[in-house]
GUKOLGU-89730 format. One line per 2 residues: number of its first residue (from 0); their letters; for each residue x, y, z of N, C-alpha, C. Coordinates in Angstrom, 2 decimals, padded with zeros to 5 digits. Each point is the difference from the previous one (the first is absolute). Layout:
N
NUM = A = X:Y:Z:X:Y:Z:X:Y:Z ~ ...
***
This chain:
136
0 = XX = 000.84:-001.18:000.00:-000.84:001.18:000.00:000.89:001.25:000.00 ~ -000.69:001.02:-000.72:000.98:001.20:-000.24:-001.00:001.40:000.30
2 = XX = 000.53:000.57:001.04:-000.67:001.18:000.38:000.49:001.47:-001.26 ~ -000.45:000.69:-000.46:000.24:001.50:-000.93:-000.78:001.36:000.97
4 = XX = 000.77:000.49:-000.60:000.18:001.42:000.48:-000.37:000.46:-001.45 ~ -001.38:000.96:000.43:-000.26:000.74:-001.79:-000.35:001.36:000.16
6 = XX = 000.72:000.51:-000.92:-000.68:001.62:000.07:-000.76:000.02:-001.35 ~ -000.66:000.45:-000.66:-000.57:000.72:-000.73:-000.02:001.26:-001.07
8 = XX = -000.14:000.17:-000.77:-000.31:001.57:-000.76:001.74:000.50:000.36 ~ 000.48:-000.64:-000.24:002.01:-000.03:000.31:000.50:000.79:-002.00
10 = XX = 000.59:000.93:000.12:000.66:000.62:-001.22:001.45:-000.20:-000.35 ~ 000.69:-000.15:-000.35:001.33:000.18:-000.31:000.71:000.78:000.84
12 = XX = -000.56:001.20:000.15:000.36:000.97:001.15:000.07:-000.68:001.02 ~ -001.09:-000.40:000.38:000.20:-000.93:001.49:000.76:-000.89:000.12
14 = XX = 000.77:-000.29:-000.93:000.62:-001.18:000.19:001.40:000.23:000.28 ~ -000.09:001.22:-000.73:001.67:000.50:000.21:000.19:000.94:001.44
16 = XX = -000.91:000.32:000.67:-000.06:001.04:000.65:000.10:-001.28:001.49 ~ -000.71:-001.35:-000.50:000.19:-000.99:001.66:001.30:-000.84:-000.42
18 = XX = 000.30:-000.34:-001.21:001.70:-001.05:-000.34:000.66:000.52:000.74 ~ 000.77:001.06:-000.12:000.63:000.77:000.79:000.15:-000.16:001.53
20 = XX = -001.10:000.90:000.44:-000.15:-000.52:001.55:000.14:-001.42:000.35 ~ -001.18:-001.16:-000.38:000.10:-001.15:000.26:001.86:-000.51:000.64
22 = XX = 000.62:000.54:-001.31:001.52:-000.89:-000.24:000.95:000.85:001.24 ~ -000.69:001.39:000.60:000.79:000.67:000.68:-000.28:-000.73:001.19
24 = XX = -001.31:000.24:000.30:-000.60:-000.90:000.91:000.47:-001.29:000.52 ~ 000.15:-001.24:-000.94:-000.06:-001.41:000.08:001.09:-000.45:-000.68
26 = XX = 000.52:-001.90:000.80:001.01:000.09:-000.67:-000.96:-000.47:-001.56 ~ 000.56:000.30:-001.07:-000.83:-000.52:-001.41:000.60:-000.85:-000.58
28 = XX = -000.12:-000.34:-001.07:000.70:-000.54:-001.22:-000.94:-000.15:-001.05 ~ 000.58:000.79:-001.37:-000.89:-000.05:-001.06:000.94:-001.22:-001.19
30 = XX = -000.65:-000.63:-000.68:000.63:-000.84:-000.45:-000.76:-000.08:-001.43 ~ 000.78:-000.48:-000.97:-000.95:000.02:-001.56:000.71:-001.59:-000.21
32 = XX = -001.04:-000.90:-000.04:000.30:-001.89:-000.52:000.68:-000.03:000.89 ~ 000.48:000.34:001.27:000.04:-000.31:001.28:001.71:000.54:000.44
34 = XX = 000.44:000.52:-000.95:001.09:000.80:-000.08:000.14:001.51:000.42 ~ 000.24:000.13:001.14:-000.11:001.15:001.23:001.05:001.34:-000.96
36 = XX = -000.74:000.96:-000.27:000.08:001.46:-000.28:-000.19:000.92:000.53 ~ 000.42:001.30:-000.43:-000.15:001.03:000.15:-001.61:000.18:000.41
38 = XX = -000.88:000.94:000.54:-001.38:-000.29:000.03:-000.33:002.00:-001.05 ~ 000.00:-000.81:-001.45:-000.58:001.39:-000.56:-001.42:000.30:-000.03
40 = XX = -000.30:001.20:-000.73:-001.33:000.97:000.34:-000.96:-001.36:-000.95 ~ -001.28:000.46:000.38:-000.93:-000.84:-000.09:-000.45:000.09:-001.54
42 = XX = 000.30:000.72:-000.69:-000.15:000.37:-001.73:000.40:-001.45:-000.31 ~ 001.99:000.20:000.56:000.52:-001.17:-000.44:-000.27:-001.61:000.48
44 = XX = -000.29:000.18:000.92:-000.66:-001.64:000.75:-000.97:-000.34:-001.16 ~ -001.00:000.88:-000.08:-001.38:-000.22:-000.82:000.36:-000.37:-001.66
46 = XX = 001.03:000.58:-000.57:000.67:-000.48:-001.14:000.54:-001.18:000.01 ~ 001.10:-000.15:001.37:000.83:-001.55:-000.06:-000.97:-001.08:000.63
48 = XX = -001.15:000.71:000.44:-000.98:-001.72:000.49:-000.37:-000.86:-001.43 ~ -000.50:000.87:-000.56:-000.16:-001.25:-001.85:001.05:-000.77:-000.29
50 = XX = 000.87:-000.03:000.50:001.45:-000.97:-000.59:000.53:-000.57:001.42 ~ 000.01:000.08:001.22:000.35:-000.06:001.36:-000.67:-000.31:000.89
52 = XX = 000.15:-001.03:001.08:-000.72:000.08:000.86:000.42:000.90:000.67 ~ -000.29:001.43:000.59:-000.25:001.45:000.84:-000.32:-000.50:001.87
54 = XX = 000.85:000.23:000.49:-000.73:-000.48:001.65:001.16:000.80:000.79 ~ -000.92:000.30:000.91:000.82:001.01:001.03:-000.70:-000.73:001.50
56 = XX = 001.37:-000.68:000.62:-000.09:-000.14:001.69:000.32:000.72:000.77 ~ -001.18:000.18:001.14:000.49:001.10:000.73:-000.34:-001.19:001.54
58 = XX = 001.14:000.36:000.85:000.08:-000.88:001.23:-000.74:001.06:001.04 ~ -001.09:-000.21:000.76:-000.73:000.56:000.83:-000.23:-001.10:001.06
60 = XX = 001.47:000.64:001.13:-000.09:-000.63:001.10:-000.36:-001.40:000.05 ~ 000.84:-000.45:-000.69:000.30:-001.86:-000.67:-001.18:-000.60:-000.46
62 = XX = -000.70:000.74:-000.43:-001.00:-000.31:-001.26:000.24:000.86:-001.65 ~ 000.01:-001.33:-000.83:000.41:000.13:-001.48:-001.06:000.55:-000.75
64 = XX = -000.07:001.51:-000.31:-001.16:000.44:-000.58:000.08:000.00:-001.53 ~ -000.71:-000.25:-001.12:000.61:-000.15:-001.50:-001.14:001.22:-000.33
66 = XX = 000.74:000.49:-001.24:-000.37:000.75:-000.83:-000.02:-000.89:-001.28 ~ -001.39:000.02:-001.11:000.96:-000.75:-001.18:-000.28:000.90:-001.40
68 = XX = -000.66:001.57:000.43:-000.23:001.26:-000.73:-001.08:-000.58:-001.40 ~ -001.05:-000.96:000.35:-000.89:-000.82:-001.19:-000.63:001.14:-000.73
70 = XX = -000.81:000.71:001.19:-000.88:001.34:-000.50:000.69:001.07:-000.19 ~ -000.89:000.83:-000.43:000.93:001.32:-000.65:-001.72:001.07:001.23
72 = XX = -000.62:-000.38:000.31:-001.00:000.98:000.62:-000.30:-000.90:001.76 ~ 001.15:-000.82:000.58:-000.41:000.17:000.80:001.19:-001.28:000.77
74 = XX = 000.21:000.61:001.29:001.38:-001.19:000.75:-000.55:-001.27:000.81 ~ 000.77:-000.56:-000.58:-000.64:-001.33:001.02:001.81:-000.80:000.42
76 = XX = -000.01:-000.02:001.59:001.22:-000.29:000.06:-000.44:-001.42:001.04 ~ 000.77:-000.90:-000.26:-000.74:-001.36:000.33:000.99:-000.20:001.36
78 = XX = -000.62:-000.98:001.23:000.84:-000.33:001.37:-000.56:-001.50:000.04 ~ 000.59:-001.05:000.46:-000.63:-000.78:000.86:-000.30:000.02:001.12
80 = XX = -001.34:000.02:000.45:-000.48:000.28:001.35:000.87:-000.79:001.13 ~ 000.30:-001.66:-000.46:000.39:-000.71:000.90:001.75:000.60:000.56
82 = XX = 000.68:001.39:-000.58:000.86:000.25:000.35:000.08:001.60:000.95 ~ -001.36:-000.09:-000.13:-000.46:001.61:001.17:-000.36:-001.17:001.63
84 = XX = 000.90:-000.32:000.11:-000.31:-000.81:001.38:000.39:000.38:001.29 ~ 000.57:001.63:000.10:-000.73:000.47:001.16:-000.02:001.44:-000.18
86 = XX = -000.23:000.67:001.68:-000.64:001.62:-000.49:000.79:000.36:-000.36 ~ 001.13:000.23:000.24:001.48:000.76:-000.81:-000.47:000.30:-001.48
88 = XX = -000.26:-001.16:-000.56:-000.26:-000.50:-001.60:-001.35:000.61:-000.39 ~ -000.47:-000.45:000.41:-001.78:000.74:000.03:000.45:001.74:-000.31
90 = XX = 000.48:000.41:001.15:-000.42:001.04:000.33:000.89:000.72:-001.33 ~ 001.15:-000.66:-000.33:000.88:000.66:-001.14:-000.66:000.27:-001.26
92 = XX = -000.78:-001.18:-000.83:-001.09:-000.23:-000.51:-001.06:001.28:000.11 ~ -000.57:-000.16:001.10:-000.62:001.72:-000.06:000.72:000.90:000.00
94 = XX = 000.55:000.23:000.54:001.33:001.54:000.06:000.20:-000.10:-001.70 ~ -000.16:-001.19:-000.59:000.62:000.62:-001.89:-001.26:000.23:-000.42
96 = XX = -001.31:-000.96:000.25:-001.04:000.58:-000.78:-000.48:001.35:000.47 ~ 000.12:000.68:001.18:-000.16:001.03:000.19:000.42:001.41:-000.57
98 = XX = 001.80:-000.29:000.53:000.80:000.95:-000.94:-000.58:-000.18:-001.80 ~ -000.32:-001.26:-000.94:-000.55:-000.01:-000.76:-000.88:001.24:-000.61
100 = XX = -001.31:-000.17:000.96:-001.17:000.40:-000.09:000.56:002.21:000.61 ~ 000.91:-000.15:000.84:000.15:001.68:-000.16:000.83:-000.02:-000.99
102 = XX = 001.03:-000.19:-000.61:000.66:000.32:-001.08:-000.84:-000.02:-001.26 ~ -000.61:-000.56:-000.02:-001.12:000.03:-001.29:-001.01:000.26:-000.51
104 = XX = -000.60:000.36:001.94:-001.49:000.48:000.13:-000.68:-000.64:-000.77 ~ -000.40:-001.37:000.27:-000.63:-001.04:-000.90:-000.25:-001.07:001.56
106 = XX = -000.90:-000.92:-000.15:-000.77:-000.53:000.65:001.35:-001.41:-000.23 ~ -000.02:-000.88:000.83:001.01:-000.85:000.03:-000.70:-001.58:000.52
108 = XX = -000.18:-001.11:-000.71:-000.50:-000.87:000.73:000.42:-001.34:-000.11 ~ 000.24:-000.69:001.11:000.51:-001.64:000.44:-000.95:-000.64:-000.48
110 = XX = -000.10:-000.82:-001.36:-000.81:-000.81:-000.17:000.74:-001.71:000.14 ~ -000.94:-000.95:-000.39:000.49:-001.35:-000.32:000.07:000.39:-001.77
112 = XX = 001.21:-001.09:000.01:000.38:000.21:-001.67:-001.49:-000.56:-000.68 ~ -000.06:001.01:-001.35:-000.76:000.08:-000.81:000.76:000.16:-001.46
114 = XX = -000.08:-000.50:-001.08:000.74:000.58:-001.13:-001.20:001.23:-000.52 ~ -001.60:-000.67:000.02:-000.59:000.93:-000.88:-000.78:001.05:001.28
116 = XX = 000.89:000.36:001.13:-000.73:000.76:001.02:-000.42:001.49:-000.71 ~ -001.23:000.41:000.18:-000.04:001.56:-000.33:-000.09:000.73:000.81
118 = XX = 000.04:001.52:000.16:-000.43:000.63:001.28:-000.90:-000.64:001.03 ~ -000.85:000.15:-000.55:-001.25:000.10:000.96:-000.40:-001.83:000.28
120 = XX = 000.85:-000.93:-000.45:000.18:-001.35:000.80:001.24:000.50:000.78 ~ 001.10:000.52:000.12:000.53:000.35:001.28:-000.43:000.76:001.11
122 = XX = -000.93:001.20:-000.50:-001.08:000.38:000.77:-000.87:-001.36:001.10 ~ -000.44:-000.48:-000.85:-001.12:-001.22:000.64:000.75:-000.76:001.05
124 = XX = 001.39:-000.53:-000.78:000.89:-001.02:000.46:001.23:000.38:000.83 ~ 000.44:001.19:000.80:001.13:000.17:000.47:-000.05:-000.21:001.10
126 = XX = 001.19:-000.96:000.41:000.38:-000.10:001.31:000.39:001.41:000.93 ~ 000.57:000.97:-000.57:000.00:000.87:000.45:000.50:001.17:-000.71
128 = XX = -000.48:001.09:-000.38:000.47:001.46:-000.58:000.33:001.05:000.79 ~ 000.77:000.51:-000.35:000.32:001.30:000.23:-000.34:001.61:-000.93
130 = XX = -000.63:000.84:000.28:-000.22:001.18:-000.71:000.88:000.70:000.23 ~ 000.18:001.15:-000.61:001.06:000.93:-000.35:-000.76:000.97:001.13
132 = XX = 001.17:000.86:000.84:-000.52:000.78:000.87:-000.76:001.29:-000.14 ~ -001.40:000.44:000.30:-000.75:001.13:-000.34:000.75:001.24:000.60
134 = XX = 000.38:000.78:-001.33:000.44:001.30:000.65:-001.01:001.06:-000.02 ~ -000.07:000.90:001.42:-000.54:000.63:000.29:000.29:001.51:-000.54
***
């Protein structure tokens, strides 16, 4: 079983504006056919995924989070639940979908893997979301 992390209504912009942070953030590793690189802007990922497998690991408090950049309108970064096995882990897990959801001001949600999930079945179906914080 494979838990995802999905945002939504995600632009190019957004993508370059969280790569960044994420890799400052976490330890990462972006890799193309499993051969660890440089981690370039998201134009170029989105070009070298048609010929490459594209995947970016990011280690969150000894859980293996994957990126594998499929969509172009929205992130889905995959964990196995059975390796969030205690609060440390948990709580790291939220601390990224959170920071997520303010860096992007986009709604952020823990579903069970789905390939054909749409919004509003992660709506129905999330273990748990996070919203982007209301500024006053």
């Amino acid at each position: 079983m494979v838990f995802e992390i999905r945002v939504y209504g995600i632009t190019a912009r957004d993508y370059d504006v969280l790569l960044p942070l994420l890799i400052q953030r976490y330890a990462a590793v972006y890799s193309e056919d499993g051969e660890t690189r440089d981690l370039p802007n998201y134009s170029t990922i989105t070009r070298r995924r048609d010929l490459v497998t594209t995947t970016l690991e990011l280690n969150i408090v000894g859980v293996q989070v994957r990126c594998w950049f499929a969509e172009d309108n929205e992130i889905d970064l995959d964990l196995v639940p059975d390796d969030v096995d205690s609060e440390e882990k948990a709580e790291g897990i939220f601390r990224l979908m959170s920071m997520i959801a303010e860096t992007l001001k986009k709604r952020v949600f823990l579903t069970a893997e789905n390939a054909g999930a749409t919004q509003q079945w992660s709506v129905e179906h999330a273990i748990c979301v996070f919203d982007p914080p209301a500024h006053v």
